[in-house]
C-alpha positions in Angstrom: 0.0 0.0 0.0 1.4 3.9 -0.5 3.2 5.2 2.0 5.2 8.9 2.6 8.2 6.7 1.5 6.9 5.1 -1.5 5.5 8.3 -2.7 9.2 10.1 -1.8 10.5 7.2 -3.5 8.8 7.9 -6.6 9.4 11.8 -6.7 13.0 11.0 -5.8 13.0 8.7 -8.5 11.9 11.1 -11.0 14.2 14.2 -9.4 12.1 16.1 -8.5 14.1 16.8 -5.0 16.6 18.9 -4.4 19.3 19.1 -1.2 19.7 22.8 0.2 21.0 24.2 3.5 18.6 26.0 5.4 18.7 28.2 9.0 16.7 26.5 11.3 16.2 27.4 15.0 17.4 25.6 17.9 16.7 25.5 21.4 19.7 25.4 23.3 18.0 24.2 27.0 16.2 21.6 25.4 19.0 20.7 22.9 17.3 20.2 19.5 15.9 21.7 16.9 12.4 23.2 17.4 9.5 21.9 15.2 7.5 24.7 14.2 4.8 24.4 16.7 6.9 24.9 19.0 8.1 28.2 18.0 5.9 31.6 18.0 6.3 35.6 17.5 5.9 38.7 15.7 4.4 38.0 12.0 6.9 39.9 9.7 4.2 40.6 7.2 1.0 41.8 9.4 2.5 42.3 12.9 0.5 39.4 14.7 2.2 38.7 17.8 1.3 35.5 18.4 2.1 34.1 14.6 3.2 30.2 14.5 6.5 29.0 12.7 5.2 27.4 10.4 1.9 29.8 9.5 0.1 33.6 10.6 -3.2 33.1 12.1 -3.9 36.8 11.6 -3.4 36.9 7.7 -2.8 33.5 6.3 0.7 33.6 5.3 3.0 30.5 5.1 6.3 31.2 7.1 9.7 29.8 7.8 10.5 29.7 11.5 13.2 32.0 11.0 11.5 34.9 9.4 9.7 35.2 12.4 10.6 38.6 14.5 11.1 37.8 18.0 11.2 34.2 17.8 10.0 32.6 20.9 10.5 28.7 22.3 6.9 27.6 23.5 8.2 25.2 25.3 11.1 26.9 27.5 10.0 30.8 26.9 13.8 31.6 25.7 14.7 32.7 22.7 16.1 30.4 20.5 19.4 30.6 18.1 19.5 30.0 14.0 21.6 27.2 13.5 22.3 25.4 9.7 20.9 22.2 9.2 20.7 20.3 5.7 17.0 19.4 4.3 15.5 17.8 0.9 12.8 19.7 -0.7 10.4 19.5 -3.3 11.2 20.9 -6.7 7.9 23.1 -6.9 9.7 25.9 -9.7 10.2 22.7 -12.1 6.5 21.4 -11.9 4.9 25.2 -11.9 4.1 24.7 -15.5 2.1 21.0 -15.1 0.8 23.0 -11.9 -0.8 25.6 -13.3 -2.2 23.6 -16.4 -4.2 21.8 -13.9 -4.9 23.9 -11.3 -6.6 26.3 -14.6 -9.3 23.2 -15.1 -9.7 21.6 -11.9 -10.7 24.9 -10.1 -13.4 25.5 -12.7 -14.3 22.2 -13.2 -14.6 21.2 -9.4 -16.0 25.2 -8.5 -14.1 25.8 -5.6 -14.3 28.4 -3.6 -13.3 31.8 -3.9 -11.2 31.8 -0.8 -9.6 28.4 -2.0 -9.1 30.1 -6.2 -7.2 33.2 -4.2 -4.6 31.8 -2.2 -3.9 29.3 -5.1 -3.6 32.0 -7.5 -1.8 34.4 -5.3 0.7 31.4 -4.6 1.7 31.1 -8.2 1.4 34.9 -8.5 4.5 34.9 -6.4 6.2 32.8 -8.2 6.7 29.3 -6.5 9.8 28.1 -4.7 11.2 24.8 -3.4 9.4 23.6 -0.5 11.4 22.2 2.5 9.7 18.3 3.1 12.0 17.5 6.0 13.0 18.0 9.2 15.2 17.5 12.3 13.1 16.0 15.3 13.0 12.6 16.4 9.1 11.6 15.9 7.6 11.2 12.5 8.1 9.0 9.3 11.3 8.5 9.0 13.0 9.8 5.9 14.1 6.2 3.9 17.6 8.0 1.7 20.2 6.3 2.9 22.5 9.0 4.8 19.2 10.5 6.0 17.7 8.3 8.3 18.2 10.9 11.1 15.3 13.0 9.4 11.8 12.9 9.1 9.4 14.4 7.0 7.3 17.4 7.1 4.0 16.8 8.3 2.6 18.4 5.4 4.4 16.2 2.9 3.3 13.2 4.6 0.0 13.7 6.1 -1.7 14.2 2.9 -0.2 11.1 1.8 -2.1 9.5 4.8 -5.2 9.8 3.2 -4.2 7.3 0.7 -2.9 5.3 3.0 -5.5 5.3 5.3 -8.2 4.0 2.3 -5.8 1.1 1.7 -6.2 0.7 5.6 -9.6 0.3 5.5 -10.3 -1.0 1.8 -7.2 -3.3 1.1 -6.1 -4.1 -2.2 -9.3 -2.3 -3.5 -8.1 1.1 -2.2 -7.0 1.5 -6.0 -9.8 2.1 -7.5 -10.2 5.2 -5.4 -7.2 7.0 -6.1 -5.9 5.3 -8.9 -9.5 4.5 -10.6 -9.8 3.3 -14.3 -11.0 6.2 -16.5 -14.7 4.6 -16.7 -15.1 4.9 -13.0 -16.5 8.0 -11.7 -14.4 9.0 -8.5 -14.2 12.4 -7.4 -12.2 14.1 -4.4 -14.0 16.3 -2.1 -12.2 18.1 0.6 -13.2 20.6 3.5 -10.8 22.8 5.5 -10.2 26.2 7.2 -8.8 28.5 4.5 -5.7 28.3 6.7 -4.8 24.7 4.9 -5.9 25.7 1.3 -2.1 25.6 -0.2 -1.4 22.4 1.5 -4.0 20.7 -0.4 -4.5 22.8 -4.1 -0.6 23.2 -4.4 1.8 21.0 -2.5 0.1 17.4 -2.2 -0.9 17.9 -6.1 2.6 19.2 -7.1 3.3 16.1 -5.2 1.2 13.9 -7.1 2.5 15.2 -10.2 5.8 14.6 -9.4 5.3 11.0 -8.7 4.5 10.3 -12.3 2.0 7.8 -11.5 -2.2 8.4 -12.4 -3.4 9.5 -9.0 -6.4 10.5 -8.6 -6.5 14.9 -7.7 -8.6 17.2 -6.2 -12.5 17.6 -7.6 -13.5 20.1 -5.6 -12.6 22.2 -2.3 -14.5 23.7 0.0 -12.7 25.7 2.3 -14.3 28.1 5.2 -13.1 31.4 6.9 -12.8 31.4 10.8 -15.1 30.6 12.9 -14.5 33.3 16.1 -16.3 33.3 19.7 -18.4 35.7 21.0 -15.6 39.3 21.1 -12.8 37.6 20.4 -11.0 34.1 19.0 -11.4 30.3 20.4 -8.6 30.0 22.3 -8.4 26.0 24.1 -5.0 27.0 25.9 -6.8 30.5 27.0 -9.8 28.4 27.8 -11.8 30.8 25.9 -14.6 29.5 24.1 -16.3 25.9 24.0 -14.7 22.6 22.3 -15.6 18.9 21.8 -14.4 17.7 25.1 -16.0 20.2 27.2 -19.3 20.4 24.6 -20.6 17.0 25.8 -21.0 18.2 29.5 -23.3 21.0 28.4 -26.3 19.0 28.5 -26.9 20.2 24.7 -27.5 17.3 22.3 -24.9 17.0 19.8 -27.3 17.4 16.9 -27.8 20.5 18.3 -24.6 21.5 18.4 -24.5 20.4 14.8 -26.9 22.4 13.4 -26.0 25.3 14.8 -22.1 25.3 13.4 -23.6 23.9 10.0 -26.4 26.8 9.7 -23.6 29.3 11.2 -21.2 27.9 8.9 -18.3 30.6 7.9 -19.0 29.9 3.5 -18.4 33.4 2.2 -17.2 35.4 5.7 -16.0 34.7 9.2 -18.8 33.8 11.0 -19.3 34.1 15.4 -19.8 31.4 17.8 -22.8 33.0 20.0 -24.7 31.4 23.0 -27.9 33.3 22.9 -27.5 32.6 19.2 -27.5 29.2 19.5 -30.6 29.1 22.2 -32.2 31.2 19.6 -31.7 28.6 16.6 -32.7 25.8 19.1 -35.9 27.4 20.8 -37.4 29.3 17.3 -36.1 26.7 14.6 -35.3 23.5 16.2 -37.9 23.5 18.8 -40.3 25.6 17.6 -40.6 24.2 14.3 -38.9 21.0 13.6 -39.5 19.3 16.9 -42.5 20.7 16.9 -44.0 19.2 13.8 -42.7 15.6 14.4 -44.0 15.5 17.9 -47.7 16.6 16.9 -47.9 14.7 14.1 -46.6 11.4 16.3 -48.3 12.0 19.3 -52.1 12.5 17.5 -51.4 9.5 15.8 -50.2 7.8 19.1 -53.6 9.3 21.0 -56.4 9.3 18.4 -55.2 6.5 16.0 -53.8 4.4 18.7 -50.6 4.8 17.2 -51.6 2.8 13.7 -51.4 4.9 10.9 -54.9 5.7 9.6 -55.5 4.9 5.6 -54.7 7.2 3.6 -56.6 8.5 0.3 -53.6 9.6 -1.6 -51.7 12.9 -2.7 -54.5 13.7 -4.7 -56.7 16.2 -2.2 -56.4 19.9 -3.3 -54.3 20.2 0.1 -52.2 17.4 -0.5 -51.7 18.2 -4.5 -50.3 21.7 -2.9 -48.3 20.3 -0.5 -46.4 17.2 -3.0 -45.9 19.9 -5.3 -44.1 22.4 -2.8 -42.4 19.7 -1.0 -40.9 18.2 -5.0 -39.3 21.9 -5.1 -37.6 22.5 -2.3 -36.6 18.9 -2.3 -34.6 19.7 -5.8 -33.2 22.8 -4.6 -32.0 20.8 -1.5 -30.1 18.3 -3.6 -29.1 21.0 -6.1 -27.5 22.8 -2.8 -25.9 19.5 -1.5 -24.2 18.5 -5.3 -23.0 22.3 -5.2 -21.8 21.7 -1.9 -23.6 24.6 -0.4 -24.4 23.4 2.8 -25.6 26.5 4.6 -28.5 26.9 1.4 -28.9 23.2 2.0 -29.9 23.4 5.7 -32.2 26.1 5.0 -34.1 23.9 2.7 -34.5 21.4 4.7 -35.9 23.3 7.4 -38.5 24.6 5.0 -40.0 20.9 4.8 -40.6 21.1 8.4 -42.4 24.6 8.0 -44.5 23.1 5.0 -45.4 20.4 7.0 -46.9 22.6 10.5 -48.5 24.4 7.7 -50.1 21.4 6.3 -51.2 20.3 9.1 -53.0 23.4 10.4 -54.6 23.9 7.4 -55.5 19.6 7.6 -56.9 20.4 11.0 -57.4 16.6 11.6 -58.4 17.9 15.6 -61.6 19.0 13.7 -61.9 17.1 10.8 -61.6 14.2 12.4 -65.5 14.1 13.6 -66.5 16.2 10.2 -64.7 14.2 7.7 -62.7 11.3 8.8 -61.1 10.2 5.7 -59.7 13.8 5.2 -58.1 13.6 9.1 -56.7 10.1 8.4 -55.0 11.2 5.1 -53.8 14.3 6.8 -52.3 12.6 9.6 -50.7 9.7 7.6 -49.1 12.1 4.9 -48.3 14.1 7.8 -46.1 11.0 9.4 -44.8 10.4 5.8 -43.2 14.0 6.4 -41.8 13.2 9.2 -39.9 10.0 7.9 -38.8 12.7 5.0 -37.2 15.4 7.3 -35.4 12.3 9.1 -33.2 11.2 6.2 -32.9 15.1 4.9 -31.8 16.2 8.4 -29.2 13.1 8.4 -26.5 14.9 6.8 -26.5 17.9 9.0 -27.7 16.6 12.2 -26.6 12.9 12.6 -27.8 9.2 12.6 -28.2 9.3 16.4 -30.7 12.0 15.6 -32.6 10.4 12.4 -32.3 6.9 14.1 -34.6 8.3 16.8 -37.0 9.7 14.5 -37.0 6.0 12.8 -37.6 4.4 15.9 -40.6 7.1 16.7 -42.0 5.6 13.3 -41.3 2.0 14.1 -39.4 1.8 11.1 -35.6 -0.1 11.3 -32.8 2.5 10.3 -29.9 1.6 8.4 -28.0 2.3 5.2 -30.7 0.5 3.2 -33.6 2.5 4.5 -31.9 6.0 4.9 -31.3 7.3 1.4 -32.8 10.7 0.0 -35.7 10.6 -2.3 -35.4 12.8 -5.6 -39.3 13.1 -4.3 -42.0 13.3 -2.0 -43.4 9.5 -1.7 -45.5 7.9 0.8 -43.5 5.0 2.1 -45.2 4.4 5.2 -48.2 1.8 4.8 -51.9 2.2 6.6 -51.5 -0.3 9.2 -48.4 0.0 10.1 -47.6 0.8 14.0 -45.5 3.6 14.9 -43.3 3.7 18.1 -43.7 6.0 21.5 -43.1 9.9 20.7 -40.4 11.6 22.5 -39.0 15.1 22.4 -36.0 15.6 20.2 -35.1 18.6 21.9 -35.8 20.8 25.2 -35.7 24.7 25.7 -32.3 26.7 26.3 -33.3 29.6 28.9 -31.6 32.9 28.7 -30.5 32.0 32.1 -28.4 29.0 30.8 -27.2 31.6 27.9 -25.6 33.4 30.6 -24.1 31.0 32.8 -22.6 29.3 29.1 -21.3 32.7 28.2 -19.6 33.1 31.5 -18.2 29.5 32.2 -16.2 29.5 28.7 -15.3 33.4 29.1 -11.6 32.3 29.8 -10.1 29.8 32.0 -12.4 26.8 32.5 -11.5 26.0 35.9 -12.0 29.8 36.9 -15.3 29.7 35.4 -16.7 26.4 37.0 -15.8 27.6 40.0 -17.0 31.2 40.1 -20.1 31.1 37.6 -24.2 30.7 39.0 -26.2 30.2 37.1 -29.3 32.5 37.9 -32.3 29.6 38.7 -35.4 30.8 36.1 -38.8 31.4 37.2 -42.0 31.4 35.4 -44.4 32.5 38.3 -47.9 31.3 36.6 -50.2 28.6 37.5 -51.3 27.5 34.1 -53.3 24.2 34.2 -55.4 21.5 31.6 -58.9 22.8 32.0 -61.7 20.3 29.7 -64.9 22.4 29.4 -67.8 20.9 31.1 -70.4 23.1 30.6 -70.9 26.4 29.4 -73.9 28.7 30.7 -75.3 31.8 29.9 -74.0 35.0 31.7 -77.2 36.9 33.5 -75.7 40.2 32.7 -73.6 39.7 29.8 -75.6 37.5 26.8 -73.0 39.5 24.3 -69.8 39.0 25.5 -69.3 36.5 28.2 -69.5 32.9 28.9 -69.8 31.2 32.4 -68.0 27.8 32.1 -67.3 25.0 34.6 -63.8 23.7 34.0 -62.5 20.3 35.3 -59.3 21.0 37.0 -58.8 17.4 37.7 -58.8 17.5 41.3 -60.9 20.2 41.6 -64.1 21.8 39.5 -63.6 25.6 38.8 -65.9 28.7 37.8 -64.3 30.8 34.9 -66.1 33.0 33.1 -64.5 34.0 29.6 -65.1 37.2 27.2 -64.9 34.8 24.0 -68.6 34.4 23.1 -68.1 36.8 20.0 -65.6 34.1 18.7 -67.4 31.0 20.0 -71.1 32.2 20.0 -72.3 28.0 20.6 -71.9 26.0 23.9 -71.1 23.0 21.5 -68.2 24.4 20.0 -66.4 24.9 24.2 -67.4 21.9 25.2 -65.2 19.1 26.1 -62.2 21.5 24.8 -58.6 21.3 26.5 -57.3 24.7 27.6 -55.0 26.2 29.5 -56.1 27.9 32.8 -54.5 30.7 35.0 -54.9 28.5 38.3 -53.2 31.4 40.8 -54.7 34.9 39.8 -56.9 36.3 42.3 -60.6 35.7 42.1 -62.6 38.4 40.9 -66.0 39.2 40.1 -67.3 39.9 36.3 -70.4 41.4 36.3 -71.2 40.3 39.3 -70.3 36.1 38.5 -67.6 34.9 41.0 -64.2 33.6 37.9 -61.4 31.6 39.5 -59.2 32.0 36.7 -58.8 32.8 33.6 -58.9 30.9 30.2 -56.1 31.8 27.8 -56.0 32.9 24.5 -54.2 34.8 21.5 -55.2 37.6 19.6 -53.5 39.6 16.5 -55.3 42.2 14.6 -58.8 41.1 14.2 -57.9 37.0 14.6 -58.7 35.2 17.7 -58.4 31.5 19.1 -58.4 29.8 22.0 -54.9 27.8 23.5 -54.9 24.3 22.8 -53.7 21.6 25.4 -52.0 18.9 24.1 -55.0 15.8 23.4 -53.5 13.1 25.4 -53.0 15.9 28.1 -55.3 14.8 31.9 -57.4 17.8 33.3 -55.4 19.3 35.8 -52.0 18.9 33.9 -49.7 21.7 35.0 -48.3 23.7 31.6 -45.0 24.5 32.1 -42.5 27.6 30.2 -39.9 25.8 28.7 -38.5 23.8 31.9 -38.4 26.8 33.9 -39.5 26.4 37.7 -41.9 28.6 39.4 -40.6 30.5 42.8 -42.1 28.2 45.2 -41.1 24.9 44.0 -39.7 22.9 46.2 -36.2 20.9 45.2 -36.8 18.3 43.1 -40.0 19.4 42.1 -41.9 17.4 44.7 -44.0 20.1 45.8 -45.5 23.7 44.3 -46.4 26.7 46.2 -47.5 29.3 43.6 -47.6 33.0 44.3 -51.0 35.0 44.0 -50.8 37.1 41.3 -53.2 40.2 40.2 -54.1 40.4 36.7 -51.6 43.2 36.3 -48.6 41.0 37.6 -49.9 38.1 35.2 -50.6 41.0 32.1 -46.7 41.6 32.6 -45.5 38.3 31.4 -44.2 37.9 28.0 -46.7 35.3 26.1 -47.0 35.3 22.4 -47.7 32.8 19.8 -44.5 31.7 17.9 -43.4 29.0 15.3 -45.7 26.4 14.6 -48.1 28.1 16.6 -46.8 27.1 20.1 -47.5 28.9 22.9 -43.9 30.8 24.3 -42.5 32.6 27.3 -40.0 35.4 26.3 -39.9 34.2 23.0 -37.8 31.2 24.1 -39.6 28.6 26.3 -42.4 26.8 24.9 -46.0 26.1 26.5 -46.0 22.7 27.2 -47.1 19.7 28.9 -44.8 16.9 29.7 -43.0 18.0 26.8 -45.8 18.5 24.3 -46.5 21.8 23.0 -49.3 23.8 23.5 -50.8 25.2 20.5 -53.0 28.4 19.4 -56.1 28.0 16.4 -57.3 31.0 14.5 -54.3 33.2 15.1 -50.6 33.6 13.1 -47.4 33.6 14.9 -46.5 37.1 16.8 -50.3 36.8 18.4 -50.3 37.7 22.1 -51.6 35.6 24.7 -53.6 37.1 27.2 
C-alpha cells in the first residue's frame, strides 16, 4: 500500500528533489531543533504577535520559522538561536508549469471556492519556490535516503499522503480504485478545510502527485471556510476561551444541536461568530419551535387518536395534499441541487422549509376537527403528515446525525440503516396504513436565557475559573397555568353578548371561569369538552357580578382570535410548564409547588406570544408545554399575544 516513503520514492525517482542548507532554529535548553509548533512571534508581514513558525493566524501567510521577528521557544520561553541544518525539498519551480495547467481546469471544473481560487492564485502569482519536506526532530516518518535516516518528514508532505494510505487501511487491495481509478469509473475528491490549509491541499500534495508520475487521482473540488471566532474575540483552548468537543458533551446540549447550529452558522463566504444566545435562539425558534415541533404533533395525534396505527390514507390527490407534494418536490430539488453544489448552509435552510410546509399542512389539515367532520380527510392528513416526518429524518441526516434520524425511525417503528436512509429525488408515501408507529419523545428541550448566561460566563476564559466562580441564575416562570376540559358552558345573567360562564375540570378540583370569547365561539357545543389552558393562581374576581377563579387563555393579533390548545392526550389538571423553567415556590426536586397569587396586572406583565408552529412561548424562548408537548393556538398567526 502507498506510503510517505513510496510516494518520496517515486518523486525521488523522477528528481524532482533537491538538497539545500537552510537556518533553522534551535533551542539550546532543550538541545534540539524546534518543530515549528513549537516556536511563536511577531508575524513579519502583518504584525500578529502571536504568529506560529510554520503559518500567521492573523493573515494566512506561510512562514519559515526563521523569518519570524522575535522568535520565541513555547516550550522553555527563551529565545532560541539560528543554527544550519541540511533538508531535501520538493522541486515546486520545475512542476509550476504542469501545476498551473491543472490547477486552470480543476478549479473550474470542481468550483471551488473563492477563498480556495485566491490563495492558489496568489501562490503562483509569487512565483513558487522549493518547499522544504524535512525536518530535524526525532518523531515522524522517518526519511528512507540512505544517509538520511536521522530525518523525518514534514508533516505536510506526509500527512496528505495519509489519506491514501488510510483507504488502503480500511479497503485493502481495492483502495485502488479510489485513487488510482480506471477512467470509466466516476471517482471524485472532495475536501473541507479552514482557508488556513488551502495551499497544503490545491498546491503541495498535487505538485506532489504530479511529481510521482503515477495516475493519482486529484482534487474535484474544495470547500474551504473562513474562521469561525467566539463571541468578542477568538477560540482560544489553551486560554480556555470559548467551547470545544471535550468540554461540549458536559453542556447538557444534544450533539445534533450542536451540529446544526455550526452547520447553519457555517463561515462559506465570511468569518462567522460562535454565539450562545444565538444558539438558544436557533434551538428554541427553529429547532424546537418548528422542527420538533412538527414531528411531535404529528406522532403524538397519531399515538392518541389512532392508537398509534397509521390511519388509511386516500392519496396525494386532495387539493391540500396536490399543494403540498408539489411544494415539497421543489424544495426537495433545490435541497439536492445545494448538497451537489456543496452549499451546505443553502442546504440546511431547505430542509428546514420541509418542516415549515409540514406545520402548515397540518393546520390547514386540521385533523383535531376534521376528524368528527370528515374522517377520511383527518386520516390522510395525519398519515401524509407521518410520511413528512420520515422525509425530514433522512434530509436532516446529513447535518444533524444518525443518532438524531435513528430516533425519529424508531418514533416511526421503522428499522434505520444504510438500506432505508437514502434521500428521495421526491415526495413518496412510504409508510403503509397499518403500520404501527413507536412512543413519541421530544428531540429537543428549551435553552433559557438563564443557561445563555451561565454558558457565556463559564467559557469566558479559564475553564476552571469559570466552573468555579459562575451561578447560574435559577429561572422562574411564576404562573399557574393548568389543563382545564370544558364541562359546561352557561349563559352569563348580565352579559348574553360578551361573556361565557364555564365550569372547568381542574382534575382535582371543578372551577368557575367566566370567559369574554362568546363573540368568537357564539355556541356551547363548540367549548365543550375542549382542552385549555387555565390561570390557576390569579386572584378571584367578580365579572359582572359572576364569581371567575381564573382565567382561560388565548391569542389575539389584529382582528384573529383562538383559543390555546392543550396537548390531546393531556389529563385535566396537567400543569403547563414555560420551557423547563420552575416557578418561585417549587420545592427541590419538584416534589411540591407553592405558587404566588398574582393580580391580573402582575400576570398581564408576562411575556406570552404565539410563535413558530403556533406554540405557545414565554419570552420568545420557552415553549407552552405539557410533559414535553406543546401547546398550540387555532385562529391566530405567529406574533399573536396571549392574554
Amino acid at each position: 500500500p502507498p506510503t510517505p516513503q513510496s510516494m518520496f520514492w517515486d518523486v525521488h525517482g523522477n528528481g524532482f528533489t533537491m538538497q539545500k542548507q537552510m537556518e533553522q532554529l534551535y533551542s539550546e535548553p532543550l538541545g534540539k531543533f524546534l518543530a515549528d509548533r513549537y516556536v511563536q512571534g511577531t508575524c513579519p508581514l502583518c504584525g500578529y504577535e502571536d504568529a506560529r513558525g510554520d503559518q500567521c493566524d492573523a493573515c494566512g501567510k506561510l512562514l519559515n520559522p526563521t523569518e519570524l521577528v522575535n522568535p520565541r521557544c513555547v516550550a522553555s520561553g527563551a529565545t532560541p538561536v539560528i543554527r544550519t541544518t541540511e533538508h531535501l525539498y520538493i522541486d515546486l519551480p520545475r512542476l509550476t508549469a504542469p501545476l498551473e495547467e491543472w490547477i486552470a481546469k480543476a478549479s473550474v471544473d470542481g468550483f471551488w471556492t473563492n477563498n480556495s481560487i485566491t490563495t492558489t492564485q496568489s501562490w503562483l502569482k509569487m512565483g513558487l519556490l522549493p518547499r522544504c519536506i524535512t525536518r530535524d526532530l526525532k518523531w515522524g516518518v522517518q526519511v528512507p535516503l540512505k544517509g538520511w535516516e536521522h530525518k523525518v518528514f514534514y508533516v505536510w508532505f506526509d500527512a496528505p499522503i495519509g489519506y491514501i494510505s488510510i483507504t488502503a487501511a480500511y479497503a485493502g487491495e481495492d483502495w485502488k480504485q479510489w485513487w488510482q481509478p480506471e477512467p470509466e469509473m466516476d471517482v471524485k475528491l472532495v475536501q473541507f478545510m479552514g482557508k488556513d490549509n488551502i495551499p497544503f491541499h490545491t498546491v503541495i500534495f498535487p505538485a506532489t502527485l504530479i511529481a510521482s508520475g503515477k495516475p493519482w487521482l486529484r482534487l474535484h473540488h474544495i470547500s474551504t471556510t473562513e474562521y469561525l471566532n467566539y463571541e468578542e474575540g477568538k477560540f482560544s483552548k489553551s486560554r480556555g476561551t470559548g467551547v470545544f468537543g471535550d468540554a461540549a458533551k458536559d453542556t447538557g446540549i444534544p450533539v445534533s444541536v450542536f451540529r446544526f447550529y455550526l452547520l447553519a452558522n457555517r463561515p462559506e463566504a465570511a468569518d462567522s461568530i460562535f454565539k450562545w444566545d444565538d444558539l438558544a435562539a436557533k434551538n428554541n425558534n427553529e429547532l424546537l419551535a418548528n422542527l420538533g415541533n412538527f414531528i411531535n404533533r404529528a406522532t403524538t395525534f397519531c399515538k392518541t387518536k389512532y392508537d398509534g396505527v397509521v390511519p388509511e390514507c386516500l392519496g396525494l390527490s386532495g387539493p391540500l395534499e396536490a399543494k403540498l407534494e408539489e411544494d415539497l418536490n421543489e424544495i426537495l430539488r433545490q435541497y439536492h441541487a445545494c448538497l451537489e453544489a456543496v452549499s451546505i448552509k443553502a442546504g440546511l435552510i431547505h430542509a428546514m422549509s420541509l418542516s415549515r410546509l409540514g406545520n402548515v399542512y397540518l393546520q390547514e389539515g386540521a385533523p383535531w376537527k376534521t376528524i368528527k367532520s370528515d374522517p377520511s380527510a383527518a386520516a390522510t392528513c395525519v398519515a401524509v403528515a407521518l410520511n413528512l416526518v420520515r422525509l425530514l429524518a433522512v434530509v436532516f441526516e446529513p447535518y444533524m446525525g444518525s443518532d438524531f434520524s435513528g430516533k425519529i425511525f424508531k418514533m416511526l417503528g421503522l428499522v434505520h440503516s444504510s438500506a432505508t436512509n437514502g434521500i428521495p429525488d421526491s415526495f413518496q408515501l412510504t409508510i403503509p396504513s397499518g403500520h404501527k408507529i413507536g412512543e413519541p419523545e421530544l428531540l429537543f428541550k428549551t435553552i433559557s436565557d438563564e443557561e445563555v448566561v451561565a454558558l457565556r460566563a463559564r467559557f469566558a476564559g479559564t475553564q476552571d475559573e469559570a466552573k468555579a466562580n459562575v451561578t447560574a441564575v435559577e429561572a422562574v416562570f411564576p404562573a399557574d397555568l393548568r389543563v382545564g376540559q370544558i364541562l359546561e358552558v352557561s349563559e352569563h345573567p348580565e352579559s348574553t353578548d360578551r361573556l361565557w360562564v364555564l365550569t372547568v375540570d381542574l382534575g382535582a378540583e371543578k372551577r368557575q371561569v367566566v370567559a369574554g370569547v362568546r363573540e368568537f365561539y357564539p355556541t356551547p357545543a363548540e367549548l365543550i369538552g375542549r382542552k385549555v389552558v387555565i390561570v390557576c393562581n390569579l386572584k378571584p374576581v367578580k365579572l359582572k357580578n359572576v364569581d371567575s377563579q381564573g382565567m382561560m387563555l388565548a391569542a389575539s393579533k389584529k382582528e384573529d382570535f383562538g383559543l390555546l390548545q392543550a396537548p390531546e392526550q393531556a389529563h385535566p389538571g396537567a400543569r403547563v410548564f414555560a420551557g423547563e423553567l420552575c416557578n418561585a415556590g417549587e420545592e427541590s426536586g419538584g416534589v411540591g409547588f407553592t405558587y404566588p397569587t398574582l393580580e391580573l396586572k402582575e400576570f398581564q406583565k408576562l411575556s406570552l406570544t404565539i410563535g413558530a408552529g403556533l406554540v405557545g412561548m414565554f419570552k420568545k424562548t420557552n415553549p407552552l408545554n405539557v410533559d414535553g408537548a406543546p401547546v398550540t393556538a387555532e385562529g391566530v398567526s405567529e406574533g399573536a399575544k396571549i392574554k
